[in-house]
N, C-alpha and C positions, 0 to 999 in steps of 0.2 A: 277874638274879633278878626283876626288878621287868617284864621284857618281857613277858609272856605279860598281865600287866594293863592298862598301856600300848596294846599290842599289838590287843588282843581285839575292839576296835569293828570294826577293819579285817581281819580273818583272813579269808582264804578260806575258802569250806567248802564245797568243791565240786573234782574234780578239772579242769584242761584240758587239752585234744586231746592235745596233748604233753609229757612230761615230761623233763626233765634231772634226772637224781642223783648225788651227789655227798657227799663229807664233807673234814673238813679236819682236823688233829689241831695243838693248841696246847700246846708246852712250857713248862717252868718251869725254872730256873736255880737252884741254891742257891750264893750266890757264898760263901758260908763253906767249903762244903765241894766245892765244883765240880762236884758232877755235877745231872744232866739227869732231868725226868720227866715223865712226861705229868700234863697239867693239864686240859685235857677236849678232845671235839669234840665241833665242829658239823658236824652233816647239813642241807642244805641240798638244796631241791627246786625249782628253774629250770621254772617255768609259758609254754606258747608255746599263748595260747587260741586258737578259729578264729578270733573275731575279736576284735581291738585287740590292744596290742603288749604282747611277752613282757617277764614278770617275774618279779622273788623271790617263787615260788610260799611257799614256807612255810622258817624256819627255827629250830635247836633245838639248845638244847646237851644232851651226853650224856658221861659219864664214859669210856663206851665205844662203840666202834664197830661193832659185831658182829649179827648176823642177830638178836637179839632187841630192842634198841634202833631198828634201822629197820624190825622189826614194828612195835614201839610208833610212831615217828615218822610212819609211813603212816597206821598205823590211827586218827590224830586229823583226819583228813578224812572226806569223806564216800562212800562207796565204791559208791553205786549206780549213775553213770556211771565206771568206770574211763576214765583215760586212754587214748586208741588205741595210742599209742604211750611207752613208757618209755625213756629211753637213759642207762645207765651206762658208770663206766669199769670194772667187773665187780674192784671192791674188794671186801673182807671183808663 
């Protein structure tokens, strides 16, 4: 909760050359009654600039994972150089 302020001095705000995307889903446990649910994900964006070494371009949690939360997620950078190249594992 507390990341994005944390966070903010050091964001990126700019796309690089290359992108990696990706998301991750984290469960939750209810031990009284046993069963399993989703607890959020994170979308994560892997930066490979032309020059100096690749990093955790940007990261974000989201309730869900789906084509409107990584509109939202993309669109908090700055999109007048798009990246050349984008590479997923062509998830949801």
């Amino acid at each position: 909760m507390l990341a994005p302020v944390v966070l903010a001095a050091h964001a990126e705000t700019s796309w690089p050359e290359t992108l990696v995307l990706d998301s991750t889903r984290y469960m939750t446990r209810n031990v009284r009654t046993g069963t399993s649910g989703l607890a959020f994900n994170v979308l994560g964006a892997y930066g490979y600039p032309a020059k100096g070494c690749p990093r955790v371009w940007a990261l974000a949690a989201y309730h869900q994972a789906t084509q409107v939360e990584w509109a939202d997620f993309l669109r908090k950078l700055d999109t007048t150089t798009p990246p050349r190249v984008a590479i997923s594992d062509g998830g949801r």
